[in-house]
C-alpha positions in Angstrom: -20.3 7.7 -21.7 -18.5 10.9 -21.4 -14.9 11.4 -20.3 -14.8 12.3 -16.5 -13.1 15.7 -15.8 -12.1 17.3 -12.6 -8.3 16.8 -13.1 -7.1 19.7 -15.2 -6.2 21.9 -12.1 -3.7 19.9 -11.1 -1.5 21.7 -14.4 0.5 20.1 -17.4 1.3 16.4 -16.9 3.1 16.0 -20.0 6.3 16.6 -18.0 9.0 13.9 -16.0 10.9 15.1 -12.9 14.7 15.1 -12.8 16.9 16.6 -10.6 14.2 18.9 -9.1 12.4 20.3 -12.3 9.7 19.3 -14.2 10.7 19.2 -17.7 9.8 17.7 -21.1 11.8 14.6 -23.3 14.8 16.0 -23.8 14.1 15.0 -27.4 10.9 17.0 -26.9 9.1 13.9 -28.2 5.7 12.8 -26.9 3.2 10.1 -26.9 -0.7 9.8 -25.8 -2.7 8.4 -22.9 -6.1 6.7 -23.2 -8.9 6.5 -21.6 -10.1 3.2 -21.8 -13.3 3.5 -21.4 -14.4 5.5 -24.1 -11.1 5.1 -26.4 -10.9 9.2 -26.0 -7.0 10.8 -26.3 -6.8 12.2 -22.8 -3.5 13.9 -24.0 0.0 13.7 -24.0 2.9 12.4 -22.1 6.9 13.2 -21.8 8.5 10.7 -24.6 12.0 9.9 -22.2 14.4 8.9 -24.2 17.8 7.1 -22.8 19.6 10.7 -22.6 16.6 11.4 -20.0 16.8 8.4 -18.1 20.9 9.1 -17.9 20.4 12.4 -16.5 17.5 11.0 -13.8 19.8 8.2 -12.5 23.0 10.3 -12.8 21.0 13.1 -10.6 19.7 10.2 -7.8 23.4 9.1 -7.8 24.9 12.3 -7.0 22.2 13.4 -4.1 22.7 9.9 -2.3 26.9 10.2 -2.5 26.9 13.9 -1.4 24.1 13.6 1.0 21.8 16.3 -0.6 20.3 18.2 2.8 20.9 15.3 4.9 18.8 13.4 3.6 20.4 9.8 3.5 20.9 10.8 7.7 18.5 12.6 9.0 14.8 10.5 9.8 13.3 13.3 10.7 13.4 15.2 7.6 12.7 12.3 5.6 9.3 11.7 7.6 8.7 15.4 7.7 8.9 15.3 3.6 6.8 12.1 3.8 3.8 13.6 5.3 3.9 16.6 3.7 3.4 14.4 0.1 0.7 12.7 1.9 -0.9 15.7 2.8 -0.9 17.0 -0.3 -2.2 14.7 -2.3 -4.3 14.2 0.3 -5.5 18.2 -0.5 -5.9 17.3 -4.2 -7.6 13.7 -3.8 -10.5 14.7 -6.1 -8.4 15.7 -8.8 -6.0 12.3 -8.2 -9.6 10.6 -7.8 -10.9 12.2 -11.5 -7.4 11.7 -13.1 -7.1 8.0 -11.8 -10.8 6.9 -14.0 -9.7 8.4 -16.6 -6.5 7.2 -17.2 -6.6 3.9 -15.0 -10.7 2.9 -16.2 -10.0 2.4 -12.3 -14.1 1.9 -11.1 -14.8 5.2 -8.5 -15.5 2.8 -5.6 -11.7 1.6 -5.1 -10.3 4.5 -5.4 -11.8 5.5 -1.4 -9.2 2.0 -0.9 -6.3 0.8 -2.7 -6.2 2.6 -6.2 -5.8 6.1 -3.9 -6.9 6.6 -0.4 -5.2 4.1 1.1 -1.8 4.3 -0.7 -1.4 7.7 0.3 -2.7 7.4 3.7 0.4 5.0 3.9 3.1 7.1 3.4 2.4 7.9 7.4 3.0 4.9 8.5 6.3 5.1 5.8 7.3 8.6 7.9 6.6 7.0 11.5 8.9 4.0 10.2 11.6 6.3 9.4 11.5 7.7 13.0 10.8 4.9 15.2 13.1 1.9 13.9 14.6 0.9 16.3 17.5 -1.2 14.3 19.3 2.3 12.4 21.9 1.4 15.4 21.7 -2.2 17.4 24.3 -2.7 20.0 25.2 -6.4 20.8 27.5 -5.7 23.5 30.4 -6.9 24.4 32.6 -9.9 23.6 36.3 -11.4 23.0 36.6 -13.1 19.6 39.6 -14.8 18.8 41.0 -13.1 22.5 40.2 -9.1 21.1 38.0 -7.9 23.8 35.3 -5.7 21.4 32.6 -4.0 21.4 29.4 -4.5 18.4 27.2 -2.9 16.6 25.1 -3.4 13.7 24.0 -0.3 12.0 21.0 -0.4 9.0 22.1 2.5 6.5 20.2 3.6 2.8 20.5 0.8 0.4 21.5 3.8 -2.0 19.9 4.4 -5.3 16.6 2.9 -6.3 15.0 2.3 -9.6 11.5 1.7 -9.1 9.6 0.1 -12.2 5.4 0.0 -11.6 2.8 -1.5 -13.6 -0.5 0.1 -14.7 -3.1 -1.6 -12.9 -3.3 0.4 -9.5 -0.4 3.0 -10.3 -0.6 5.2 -7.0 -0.3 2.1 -4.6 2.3 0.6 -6.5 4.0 3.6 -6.9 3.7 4.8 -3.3 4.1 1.4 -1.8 7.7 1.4 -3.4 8.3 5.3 -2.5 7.3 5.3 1.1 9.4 2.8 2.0 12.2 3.3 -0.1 11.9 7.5 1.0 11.7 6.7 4.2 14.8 4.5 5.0 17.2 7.5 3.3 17.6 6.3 -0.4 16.8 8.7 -3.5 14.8 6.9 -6.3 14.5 6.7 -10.2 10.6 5.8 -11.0 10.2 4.7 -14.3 5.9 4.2 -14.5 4.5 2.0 -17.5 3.5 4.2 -21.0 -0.3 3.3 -19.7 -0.5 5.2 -16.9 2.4 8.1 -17.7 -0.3 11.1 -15.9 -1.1 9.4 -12.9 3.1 9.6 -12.2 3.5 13.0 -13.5 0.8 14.6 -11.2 2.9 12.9 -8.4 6.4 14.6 -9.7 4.3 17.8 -9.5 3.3 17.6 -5.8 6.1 16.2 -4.9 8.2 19.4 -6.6 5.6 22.1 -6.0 4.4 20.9 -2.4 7.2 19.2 -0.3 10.6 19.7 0.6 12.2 16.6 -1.0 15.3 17.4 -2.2 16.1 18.3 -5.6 17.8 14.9 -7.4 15.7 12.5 -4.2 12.9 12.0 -6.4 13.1 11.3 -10.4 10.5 10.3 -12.5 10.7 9.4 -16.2 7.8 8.8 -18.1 8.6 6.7 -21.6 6.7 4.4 -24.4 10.0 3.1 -24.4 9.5 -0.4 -22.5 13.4 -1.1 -22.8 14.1 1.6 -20.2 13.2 -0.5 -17.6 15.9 -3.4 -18.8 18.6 0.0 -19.1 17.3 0.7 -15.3 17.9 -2.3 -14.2 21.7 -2.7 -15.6 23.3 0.7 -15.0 25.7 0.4 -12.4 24.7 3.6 -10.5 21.5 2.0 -9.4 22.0 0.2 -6.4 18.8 -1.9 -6.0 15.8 -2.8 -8.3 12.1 -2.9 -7.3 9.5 -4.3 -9.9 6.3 -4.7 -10.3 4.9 -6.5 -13.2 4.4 -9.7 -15.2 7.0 -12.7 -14.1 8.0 -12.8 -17.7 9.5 -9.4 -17.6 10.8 -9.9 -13.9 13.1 -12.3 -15.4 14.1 -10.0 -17.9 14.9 -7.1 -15.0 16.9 -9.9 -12.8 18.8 -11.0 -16.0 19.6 -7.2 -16.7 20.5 -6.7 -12.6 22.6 -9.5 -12.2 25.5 -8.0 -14.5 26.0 -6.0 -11.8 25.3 -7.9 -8.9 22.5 -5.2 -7.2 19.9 -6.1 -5.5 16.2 -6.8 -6.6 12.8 -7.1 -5.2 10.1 -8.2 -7.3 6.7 -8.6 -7.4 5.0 -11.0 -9.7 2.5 -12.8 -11.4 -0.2 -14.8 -9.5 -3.0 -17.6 -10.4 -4.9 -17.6 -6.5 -7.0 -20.1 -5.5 -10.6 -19.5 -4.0 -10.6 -22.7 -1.7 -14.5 -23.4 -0.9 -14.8 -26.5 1.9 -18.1 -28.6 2.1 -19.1 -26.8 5.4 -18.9 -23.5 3.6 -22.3 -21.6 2.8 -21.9 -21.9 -0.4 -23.8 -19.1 -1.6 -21.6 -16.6 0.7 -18.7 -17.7 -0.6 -19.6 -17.6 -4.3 -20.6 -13.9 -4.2 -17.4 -13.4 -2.6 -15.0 -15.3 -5.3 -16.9 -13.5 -8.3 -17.0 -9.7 -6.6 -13.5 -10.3 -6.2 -12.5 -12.0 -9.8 -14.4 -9.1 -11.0 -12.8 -5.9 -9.2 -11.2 -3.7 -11.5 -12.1 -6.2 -14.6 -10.1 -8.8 -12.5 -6.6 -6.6 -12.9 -4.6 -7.6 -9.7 -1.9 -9.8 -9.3 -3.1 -11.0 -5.9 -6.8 -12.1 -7.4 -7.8 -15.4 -6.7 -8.7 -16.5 -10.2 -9.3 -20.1 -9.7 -12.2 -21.2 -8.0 -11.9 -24.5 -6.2 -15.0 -26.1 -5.2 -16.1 -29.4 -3.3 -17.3 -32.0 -6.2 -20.6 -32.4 -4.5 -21.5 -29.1 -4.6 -20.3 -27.8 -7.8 -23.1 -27.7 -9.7 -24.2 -25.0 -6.9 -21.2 -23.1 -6.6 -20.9 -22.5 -10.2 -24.7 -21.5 -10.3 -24.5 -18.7 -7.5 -21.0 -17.2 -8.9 -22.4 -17.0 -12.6 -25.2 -15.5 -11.3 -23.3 -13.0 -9.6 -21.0 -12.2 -12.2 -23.5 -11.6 -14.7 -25.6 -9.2 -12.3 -22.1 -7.5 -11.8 -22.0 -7.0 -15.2 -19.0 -4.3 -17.2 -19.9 -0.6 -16.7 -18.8 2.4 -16.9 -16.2 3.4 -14.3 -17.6 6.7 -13.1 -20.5 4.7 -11.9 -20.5 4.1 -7.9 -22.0 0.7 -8.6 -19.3 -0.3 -10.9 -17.3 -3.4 -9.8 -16.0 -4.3 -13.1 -14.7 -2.0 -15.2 -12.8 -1.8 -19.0 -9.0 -3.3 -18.9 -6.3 -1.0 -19.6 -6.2 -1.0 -23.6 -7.0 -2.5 -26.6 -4.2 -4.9 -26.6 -4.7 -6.4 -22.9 -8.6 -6.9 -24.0 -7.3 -8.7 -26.8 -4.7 -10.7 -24.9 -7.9 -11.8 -23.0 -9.7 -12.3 -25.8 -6.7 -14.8 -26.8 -7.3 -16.7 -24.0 -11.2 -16.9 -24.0 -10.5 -18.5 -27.4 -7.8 -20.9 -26.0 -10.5 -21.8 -22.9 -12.7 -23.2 -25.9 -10.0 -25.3 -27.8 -8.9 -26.6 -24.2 -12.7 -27.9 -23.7 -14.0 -25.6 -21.5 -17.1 -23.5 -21.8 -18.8 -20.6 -20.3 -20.8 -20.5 -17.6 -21.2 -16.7 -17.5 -19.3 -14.2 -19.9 -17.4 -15.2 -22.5 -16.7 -11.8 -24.8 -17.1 -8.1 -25.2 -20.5 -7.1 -23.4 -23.0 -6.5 -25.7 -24.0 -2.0 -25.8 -20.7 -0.9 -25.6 -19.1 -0.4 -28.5 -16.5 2.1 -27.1 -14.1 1.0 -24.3 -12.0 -2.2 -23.9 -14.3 -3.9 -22.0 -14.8 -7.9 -21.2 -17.7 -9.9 -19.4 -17.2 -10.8 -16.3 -16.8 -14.7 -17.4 -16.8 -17.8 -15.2 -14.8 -21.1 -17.3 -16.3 -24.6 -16.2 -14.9 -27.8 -17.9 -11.1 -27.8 -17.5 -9.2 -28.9 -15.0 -6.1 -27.4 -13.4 -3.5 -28.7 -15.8 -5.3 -26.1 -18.8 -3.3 -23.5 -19.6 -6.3 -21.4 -18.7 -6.5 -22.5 -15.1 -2.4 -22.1 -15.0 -1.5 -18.8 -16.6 -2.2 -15.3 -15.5 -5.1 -13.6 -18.0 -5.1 -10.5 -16.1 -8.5 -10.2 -16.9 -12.1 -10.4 -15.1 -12.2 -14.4 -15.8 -12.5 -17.4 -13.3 -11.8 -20.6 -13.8 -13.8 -23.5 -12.0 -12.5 -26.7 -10.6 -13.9 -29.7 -8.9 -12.1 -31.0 -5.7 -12.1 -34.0 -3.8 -11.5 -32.4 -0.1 -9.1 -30.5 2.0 -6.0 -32.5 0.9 -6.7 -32.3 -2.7 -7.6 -28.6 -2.7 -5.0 -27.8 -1.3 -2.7 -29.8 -4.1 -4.6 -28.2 -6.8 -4.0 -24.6 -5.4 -0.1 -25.2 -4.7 0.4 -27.4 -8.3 1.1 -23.8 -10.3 4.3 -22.0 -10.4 3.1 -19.0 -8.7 2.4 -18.7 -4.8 1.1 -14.9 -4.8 -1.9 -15.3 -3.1 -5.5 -17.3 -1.9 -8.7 -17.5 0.3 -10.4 -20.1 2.0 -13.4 -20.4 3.1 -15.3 -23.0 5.7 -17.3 -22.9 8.6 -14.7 -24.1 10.8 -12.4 -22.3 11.5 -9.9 -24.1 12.7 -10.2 -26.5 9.6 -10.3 -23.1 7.6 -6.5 -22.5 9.1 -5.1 -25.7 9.0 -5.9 -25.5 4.4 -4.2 -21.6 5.0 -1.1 -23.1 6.5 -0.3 -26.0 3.7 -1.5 -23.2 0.9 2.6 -22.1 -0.5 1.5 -18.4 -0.8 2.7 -14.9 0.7 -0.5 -13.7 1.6 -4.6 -15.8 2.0 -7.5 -14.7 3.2 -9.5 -16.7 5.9 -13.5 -16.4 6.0 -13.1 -13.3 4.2 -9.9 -11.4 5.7 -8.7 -8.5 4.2 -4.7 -8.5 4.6 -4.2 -5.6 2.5 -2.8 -3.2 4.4 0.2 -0.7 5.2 1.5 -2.3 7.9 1.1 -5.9 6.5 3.8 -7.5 4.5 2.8 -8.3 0.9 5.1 -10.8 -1.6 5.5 -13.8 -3.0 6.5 -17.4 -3.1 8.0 -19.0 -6.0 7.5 -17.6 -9.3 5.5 -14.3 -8.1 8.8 -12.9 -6.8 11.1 -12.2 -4.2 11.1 -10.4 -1.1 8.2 -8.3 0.7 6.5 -5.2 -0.1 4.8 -2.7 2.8 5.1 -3.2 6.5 8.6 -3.0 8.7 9.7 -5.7 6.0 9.1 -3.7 3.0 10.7 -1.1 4.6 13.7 -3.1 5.5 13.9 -4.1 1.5 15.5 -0.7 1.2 18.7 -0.9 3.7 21.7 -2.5 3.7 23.4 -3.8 6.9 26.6 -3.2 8.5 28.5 -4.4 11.2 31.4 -2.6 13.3 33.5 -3.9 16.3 35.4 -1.5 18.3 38.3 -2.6 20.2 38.8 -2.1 24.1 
């Protein structure tokens, strides 16, 4: 497996943006990125350093208070900036495409969706937002509290300075899902991107610099190994709201670190899904379905439904037909168009995997499909797609995220008790169900405590669609008018008459 090319035209990415220049670590210090699926050094990346990350948020803060261009007031700039970043990495998508296997092990198919296409088409509906809200100014007319006579209003203004904190696993929808938004309703930003994915965020500093009219200070992006940034983010009091995405042990962290200063946060956290399969299901549909999806991007996705939960009486069948499939699915290389499932990011998230492959054997499960590193690649961090049978859903297997492409099978007794087994875990992220009634198929979606399920194969992911969690996988909503609401504040005024 060679490492794919096709990126190199879009210039040096060993640089962060801050205050409208591309620049190196003010310490000139660097570290590499990986491709992870041939272990190859792709190159280097801008080392920030605190000093950097002072300067970024110190830049943000000063073009919000001194409203740089208009930007925190004027919509129509703000979209006009918005589509012009779509646009242009719209003109570069092959190289984004290129740059996004190698660095992400991201498999070519989904980056026509979510790992590319689809994020950046977004940032339209981000710039149509930003001109056609129609709550920047709300009048509630007229009234005479406590005898004034008055006239209301409640006005939506910038939230002011954002610290966006993104995760590895699909960087440009993460990143772009909290930009958009976040661009669009007038506040400038401060992205720090995780030391996996450092390129993928660079190229985006160098559209954004070299191809749009965002104001110099709007955008700030600082690339770092340094994973205690993020907390340093999160606490300085110039940054006026915090949006992260990542694991729900290091969301607590971020909240800890935010509430010293009392800002706002929105996070978005871990997830253990359930794949509800009813008896009127066809079985076989529905198996092919839960192990594509377990296996998409070597099961890297917070919103995955990584427990399977299947009717006692047709266990035996279901875990049959989804072994099956995952083993024909197989681990490949990501260039490949048939690729489903891909290598994880690095060697320490294979062997975090690995960890809990072992721990799926002491619990007393065993392998139905999968179970290690796929045998011909020695190169790459790659795992089996593998399907767990034997535990049930008090393991910690079947109730902690692996972040890998593993699925975890478990008997149920009916709609009631599926629908306990899928709410008994502290996350509420996600789910599916599946049944040939549809109506039945609803009434399981409705008692299921997640932000988001899928019904006879639904797709909700989209733009305009609000995505967040319940309970431990986070707080508020990301994408759609709600995401885009995350990133304003709300005042009220009363004139006298």
């Amino acid at each position: 497996m060679s490492a794919p090319t096709g990126y190199e035209s879009l210039g040096d990415l060993g640089v962060m943006l801050v205050d409208g220049k591309l620049l190196p670590a003010a310490s000139r210090g660097t570290f590499t990125t990986l491709n992870p699926a041939t272990e190859e050094v792709l190159g280097t990346a801008a080392d920030g350093t605190p000093a950097d990350l002072d300067a970024a948020i110190g830049t943000a803060r000063h073009a919000f208070d001194t409203d740089v261009e208009s930007w925190t007031t004027d919509p129509a700039f703000r979209a006009r900036c918005l589509r012009q970043l779509r646009d242009a990495m719209q003109g570069h998508a092959e190289e984004l495409r290129a740059l996004t296997i190698a660095e992400v092990g991201a498999p070519v198919f989904l980056t026509s969706g979510a790992q590319l296409e689809a994020p950046v088409a977004d940032l339209g509906f981000a710039a149509d937002l930003a001109e056609s809200y129609d709550g920047w100014k709300v009048d509630l007319g007229e009234a005479s509290p406590m005898g004034m006579r008055s006239q209301r209003w409640v006005l939506r203004e910038p939230a002011g300075v954002v610290a966006a904190i993104t995760p590895w696993n699909f960087p440009h929808q993460i990143t772009l899902a909290k930009l958009g938004p976040a661009l669009a309703a007038g506040c400038t930003v401060v992205l720090k991107p995780a030391p996996d994915t450092p390129w993928c965020a660079s190229a985006l500093a160098r559209i954004a610099v070299e191809e749009t009219d965002i104001p110099p200070g709007v955008l700030n992006v600082v690339t770092s190994a340094d994973h205690h940034l993020g907390a340093m983010l999160s606490a300085d009091p110039r940054v006026d709201l915090v949006s992260f995405t990542g694991s729900t042990a290091t969301g607590r962290k971020v909240m800890g670190a935010a509430a010293e200063t009392i800002k706002r946060v929105f996070l978005e956290l871990g997830g253990k899904s359930a794949f509800i399969v009813l008896d009127d299901a066809d079985i076989g549909s529905a198996a092919a379905m839960a192990a594509f999806t377990a296996c998409t991007h070597a099961g890297q996705g917070c919103a995955i439904t990584t427990r399977l939960l299947v009717p006692r009486a047709k266990f035996d069948e279901a875990v049959e037909a989804t072994a099956g499939t995952m083993r024909a699915l197989g681990a490949g290389d990501p260039t490949d168009p048939g690729t489903v499932c891909g290598p994880v990011v690095s060697a320490r998230q294979r062997d975090r995997i690995e960890g809990y492959l072992k721990l799926a054997v002491d619990e007393g499960g065993t392998f139905a499909a999968g179970g290690g590193r796929p045998a011909g690649r020695p190169k790459g961090f790659f795992i089996e797609p593998t399907l767990i049978v034997g535990l049930d859903n008090s393991a910690r297997t079947a109730r902690e995220e692996i972040f890998g492409p593993v699925l975890v099978a478990i008997p149920h007794d009916g709609d009631d008790d599926a629908v306990r087994i899928a709410n008994d875990s502290p996350y509420g992220l996600s789910g599916a169900v599946h049944s040939g009634d549809r109506d039945r198929a609803w009434a399981v979606a409705r008692k299921v405590r997640t932000g988001t399920m899928s019904v006879n194969g639904g797709v909700w992911y989209s733009g305009d669609v609000p995505f967040g969690g319940y309970k431990q996988s986070g707080i508020g909503r990301e994408m759609g008018q709600a995401g885009f609401e995350e990133y304003l504040e709300t005042k009220s005024i009363a004139e006298g008459l």
